[in-house]
C-alpha positions as CSV (number, residue, x, y, z in Angstrom):
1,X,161.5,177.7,102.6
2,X,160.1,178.7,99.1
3,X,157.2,176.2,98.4
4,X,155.8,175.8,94.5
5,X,152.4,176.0,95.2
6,X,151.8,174.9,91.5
7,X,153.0,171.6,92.7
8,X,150.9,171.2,95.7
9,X,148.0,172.8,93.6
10,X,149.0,169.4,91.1
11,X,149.1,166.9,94.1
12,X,145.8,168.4,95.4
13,X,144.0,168.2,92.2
14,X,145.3,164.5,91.7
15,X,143.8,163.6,95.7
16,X,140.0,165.1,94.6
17,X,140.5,162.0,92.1
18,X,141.0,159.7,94.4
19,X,137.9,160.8,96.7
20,X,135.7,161.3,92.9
21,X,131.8,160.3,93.4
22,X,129.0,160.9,91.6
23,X,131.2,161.3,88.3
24,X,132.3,164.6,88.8
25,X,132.3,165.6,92.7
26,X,135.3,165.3,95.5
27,X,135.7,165.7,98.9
28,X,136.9,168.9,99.6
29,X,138.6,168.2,103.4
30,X,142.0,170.0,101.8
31,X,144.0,172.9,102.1
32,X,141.4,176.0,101.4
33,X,143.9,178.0,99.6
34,X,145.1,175.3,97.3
35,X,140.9,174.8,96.7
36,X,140.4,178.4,95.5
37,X,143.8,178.6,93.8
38,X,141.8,175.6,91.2
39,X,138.8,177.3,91.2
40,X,140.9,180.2,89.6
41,X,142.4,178.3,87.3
42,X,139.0,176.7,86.1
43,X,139.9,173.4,87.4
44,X,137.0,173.1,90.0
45,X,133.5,175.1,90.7
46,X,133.2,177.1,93.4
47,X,134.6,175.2,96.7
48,X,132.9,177.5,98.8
49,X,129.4,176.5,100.3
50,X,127.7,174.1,102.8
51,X,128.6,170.8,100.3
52,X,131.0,168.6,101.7
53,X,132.2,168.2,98.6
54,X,133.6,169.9,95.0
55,X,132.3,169.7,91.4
56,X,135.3,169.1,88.9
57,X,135.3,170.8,85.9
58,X,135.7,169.2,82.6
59,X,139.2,170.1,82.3
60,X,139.6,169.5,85.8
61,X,138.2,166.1,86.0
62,X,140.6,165.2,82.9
63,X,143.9,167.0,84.4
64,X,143.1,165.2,87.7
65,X,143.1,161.8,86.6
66,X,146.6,162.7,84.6
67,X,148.2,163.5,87.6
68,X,146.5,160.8,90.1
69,X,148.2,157.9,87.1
70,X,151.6,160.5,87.1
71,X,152.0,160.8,91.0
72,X,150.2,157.9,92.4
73,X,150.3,155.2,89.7
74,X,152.6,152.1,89.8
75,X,154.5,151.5,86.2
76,X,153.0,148.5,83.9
77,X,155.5,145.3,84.6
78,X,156.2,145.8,80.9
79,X,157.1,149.5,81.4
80,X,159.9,148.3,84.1
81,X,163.6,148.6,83.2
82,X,164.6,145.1,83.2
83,X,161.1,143.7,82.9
84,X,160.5,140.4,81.0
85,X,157.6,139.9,79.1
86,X,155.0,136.8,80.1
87,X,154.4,134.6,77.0
């Protein structure tokens, strides 16, 4: 099988938002190669170290919430097809 690691690199980036603390740092308890594949990118420091946990970039802490709402997030009611607004 042919895996998109630009997609898991997306779905990993969205799961350090869910585990975000301290503003800007993650748990880092997911696949190593996906970790340095952001670091590359710019989307997180250095993942390697004693720290249980990852510092976001700027851009990283940004493009992470994007995809957490795009992969994870429910649609508004209003946004439904077929949704009736409450007046």
């Amino acid at each position: 099988m042919d895996i998109d690691t630009d997609k898991i690199d997306e779905a990993v980036l969205a799961l350090l938002y869910l585990t975000l603390h301290d503003g800007v740092r993650a748990w880092k308890g997911l696949d190593w190669d996906a970790m340095d594949r952001l670091h590359r990118k710019g989307l997180i420091y250095d993942p390697v170290g004693k720290a249980k946990s990852v510092v976001l970039t700027d851009e990283g802490l940004a493009e992470s919430e994007r995809l957490f709402k795009k992969l994870f997030a429910k649609p508004a009611a209003s946004a439904q097809p077929g949704a009736r607004s409450r007046r």
